[in-house]
C-alpha positions in Angstrom: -24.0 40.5 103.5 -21.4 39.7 101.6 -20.8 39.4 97.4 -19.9 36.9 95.8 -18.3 39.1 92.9 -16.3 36.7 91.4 -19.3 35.2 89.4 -19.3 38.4 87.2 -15.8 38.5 86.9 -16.0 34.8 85.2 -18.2 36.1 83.2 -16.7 38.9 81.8 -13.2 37.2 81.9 -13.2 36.3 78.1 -12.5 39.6 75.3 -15.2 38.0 73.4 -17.7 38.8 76.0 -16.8 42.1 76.4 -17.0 42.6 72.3 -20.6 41.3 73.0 -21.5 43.6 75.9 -19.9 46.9 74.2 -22.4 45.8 71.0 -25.1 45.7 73.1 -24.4 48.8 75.1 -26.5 51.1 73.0 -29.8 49.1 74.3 -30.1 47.5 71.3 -31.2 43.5 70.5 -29.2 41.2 68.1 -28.5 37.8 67.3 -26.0 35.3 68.0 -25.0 35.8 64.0 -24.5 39.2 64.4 -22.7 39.7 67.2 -20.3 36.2 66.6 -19.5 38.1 63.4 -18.8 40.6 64.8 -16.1 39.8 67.0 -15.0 37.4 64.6 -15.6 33.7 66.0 -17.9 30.9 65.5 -21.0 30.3 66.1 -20.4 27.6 68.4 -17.8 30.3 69.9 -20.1 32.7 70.3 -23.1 30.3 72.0 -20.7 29.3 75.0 -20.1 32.8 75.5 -23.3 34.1 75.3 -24.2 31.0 77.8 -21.9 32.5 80.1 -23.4 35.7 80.1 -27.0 34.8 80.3 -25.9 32.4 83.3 -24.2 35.6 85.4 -27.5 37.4 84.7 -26.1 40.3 82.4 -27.7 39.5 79.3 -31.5 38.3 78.5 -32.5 36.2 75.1 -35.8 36.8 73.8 -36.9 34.1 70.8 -38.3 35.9 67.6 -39.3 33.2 65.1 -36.6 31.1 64.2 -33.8 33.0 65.8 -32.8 34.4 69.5 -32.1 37.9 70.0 -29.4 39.0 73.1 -29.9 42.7 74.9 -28.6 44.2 78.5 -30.6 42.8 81.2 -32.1 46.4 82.1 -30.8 49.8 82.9 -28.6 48.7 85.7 -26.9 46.3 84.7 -25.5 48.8 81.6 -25.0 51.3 84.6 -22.7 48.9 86.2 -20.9 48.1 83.0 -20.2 51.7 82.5 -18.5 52.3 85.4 -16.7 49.5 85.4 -14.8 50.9 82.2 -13.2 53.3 85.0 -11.4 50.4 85.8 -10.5 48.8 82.4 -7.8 49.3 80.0 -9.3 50.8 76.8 -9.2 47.3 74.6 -6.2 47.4 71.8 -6.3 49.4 68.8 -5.5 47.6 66.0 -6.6 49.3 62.8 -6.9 53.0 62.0 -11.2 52.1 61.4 -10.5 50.9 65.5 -9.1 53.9 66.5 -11.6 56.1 64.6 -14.5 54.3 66.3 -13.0 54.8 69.7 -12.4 58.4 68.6 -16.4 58.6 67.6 -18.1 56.7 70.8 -15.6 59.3 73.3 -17.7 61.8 71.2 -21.4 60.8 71.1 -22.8 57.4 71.8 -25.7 55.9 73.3 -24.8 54.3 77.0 -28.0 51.6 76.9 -30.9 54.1 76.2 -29.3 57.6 76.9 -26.8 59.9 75.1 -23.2 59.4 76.7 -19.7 60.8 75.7 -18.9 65.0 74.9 -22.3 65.0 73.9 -24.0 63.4 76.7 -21.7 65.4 79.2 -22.5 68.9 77.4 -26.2 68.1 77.5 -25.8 67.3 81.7 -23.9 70.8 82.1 -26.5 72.6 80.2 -28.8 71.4 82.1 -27.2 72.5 85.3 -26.1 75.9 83.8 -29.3 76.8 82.8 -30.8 75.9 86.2 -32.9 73.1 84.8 -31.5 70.5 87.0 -29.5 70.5 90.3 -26.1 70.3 90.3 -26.1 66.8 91.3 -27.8 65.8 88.3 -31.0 64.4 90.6 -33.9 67.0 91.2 -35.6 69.0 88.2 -36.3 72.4 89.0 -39.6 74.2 87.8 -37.4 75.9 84.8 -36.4 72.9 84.1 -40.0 71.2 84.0 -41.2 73.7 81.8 -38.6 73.7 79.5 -38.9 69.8 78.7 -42.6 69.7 78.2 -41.9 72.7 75.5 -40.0 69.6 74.2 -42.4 67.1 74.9 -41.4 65.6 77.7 -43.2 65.7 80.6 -41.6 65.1 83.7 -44.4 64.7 86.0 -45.4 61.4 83.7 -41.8 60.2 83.8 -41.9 60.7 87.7 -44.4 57.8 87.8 -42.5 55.2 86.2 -40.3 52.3 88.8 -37.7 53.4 86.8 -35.8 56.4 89.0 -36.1 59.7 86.7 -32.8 61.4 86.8 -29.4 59.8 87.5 -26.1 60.9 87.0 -23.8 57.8 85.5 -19.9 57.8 84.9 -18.9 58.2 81.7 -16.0 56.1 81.0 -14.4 58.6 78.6 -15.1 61.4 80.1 -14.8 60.8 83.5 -17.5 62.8 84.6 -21.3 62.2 84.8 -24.0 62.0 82.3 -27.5 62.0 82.7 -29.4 58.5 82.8 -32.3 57.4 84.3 -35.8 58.1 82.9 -35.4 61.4 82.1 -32.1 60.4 80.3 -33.8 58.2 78.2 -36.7 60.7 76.9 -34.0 63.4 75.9 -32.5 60.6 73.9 -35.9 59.3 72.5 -36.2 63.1 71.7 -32.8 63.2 70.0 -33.4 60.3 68.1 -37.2 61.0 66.7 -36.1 64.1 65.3 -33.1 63.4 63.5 -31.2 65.7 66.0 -28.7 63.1 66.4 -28.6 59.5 64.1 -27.6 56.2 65.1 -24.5 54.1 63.4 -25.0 51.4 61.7 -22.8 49.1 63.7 -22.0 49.9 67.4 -23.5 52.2 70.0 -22.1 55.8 68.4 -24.3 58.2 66.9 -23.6 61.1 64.7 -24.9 64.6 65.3 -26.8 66.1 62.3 -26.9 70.0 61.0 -30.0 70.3 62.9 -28.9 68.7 66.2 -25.8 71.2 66.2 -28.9 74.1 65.9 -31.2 72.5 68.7 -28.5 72.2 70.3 -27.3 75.7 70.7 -31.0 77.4 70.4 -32.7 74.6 72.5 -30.5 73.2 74.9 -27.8 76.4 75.1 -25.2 74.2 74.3 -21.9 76.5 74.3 -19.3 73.7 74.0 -18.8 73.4 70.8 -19.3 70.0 69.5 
């Protein structure tokens, strides 16, 4: 059966829109404000956009009090959106801050809910290195099992969930594969509780601490250094 592709490409035909998706591609929810600050246009602006977005299904709105919040659909709608940055121009850099940012998401940055860029691609070669996952980024090995739930993370839980456990997804800066699905996610969750690696305040990048540069080395036998 054949697609009908050129309802997403309406949708993401506007700069705008893609300013909003690139927010959002860290998994996180804001508001209309936010985001039509943002990228620097009304608030009226911003609705028809976001109207366009909800409408080709790549966005959800969920009402909290008085205001509505915008997120990714799910996990593979972002997984589609990263690979379509393959295909797209990286957008203009206008300001030295600009080019540092784009200089800071090529080196760590969430991609929806798991760590993407060098970081994210060091973390999937460890992984294979050190025999904890195959080399297509898909089966965990018994090494590997037991080395996560010394981290807390038990794979045979994660197994159960709909959500697929191990995926590898294009990087867009990188051009190789990081890990995503669930398994993707907890080594993030991990990451993040223990202040290995800290989120920015404003878009998707994430800054890796003293102690995340130790963990790691001493954890995950990281040898790129990073």
């Amino acid at each position: 059966m054949s697609r009908d592709l050129s309802v997403i490409g309406r949708a993401l035909s506007a700069p705008t829109r893609s300013a909003f998706l690139n927010m959002l591609m860290d998994g996180s929810a804001r508001p209309a404000g936010e985001l039509s600050a943002a990228a620097g246009v009304s608030a009226s602006t911003a609705s028809e956009h976001l109207s366009a977005l909800l409408d080709a299904g790549l966005i959800v709105c969920t009402p909290r009090g008085r205001q509505r919040f915008y997120a990714i659909t799910d996990a593979d709608v972002a997984s589609a959106l990263e690979r379509l940055g393959h295909l797209c121009p990286p957008a203009p850099e206008i300001t030295y801050r600009q080019a540092a940012g784009a200089r800071d998401l090529a080196h760590a940055r969430l991609c929806y809910d798991h760590l993407a860029g060098r970081l994210g691609i060091a973390l999937a070669h460890s992984l294979v290195e050190n025999g904890w996952l195959a080399t297509d980024l898909v089966d965990v090995t018994e090494r590997g099992a037991a080395h996560l739930r010394a981290q807390g993370i038990e794979v045979n839980e994660l197994s159960q969930a709909r959500r697929r456990l191990t995926r590898g997804c294009p990087d867009w800066t990188e051009r190789r594969p990081h890990l995503a699905g669930s398994l993707g996610s907890a080594i993030a969750q991990a990451f993040i509780e223990r202040a290995w690696v800290v989120r920015r305040p404003v878009g998707r990048g994430v800054d890796i601490t003293r102690a995340g540069h130790l963990a790691l080395k001493e954890i995950w036998r990281v040898s790129d250094p990073l």
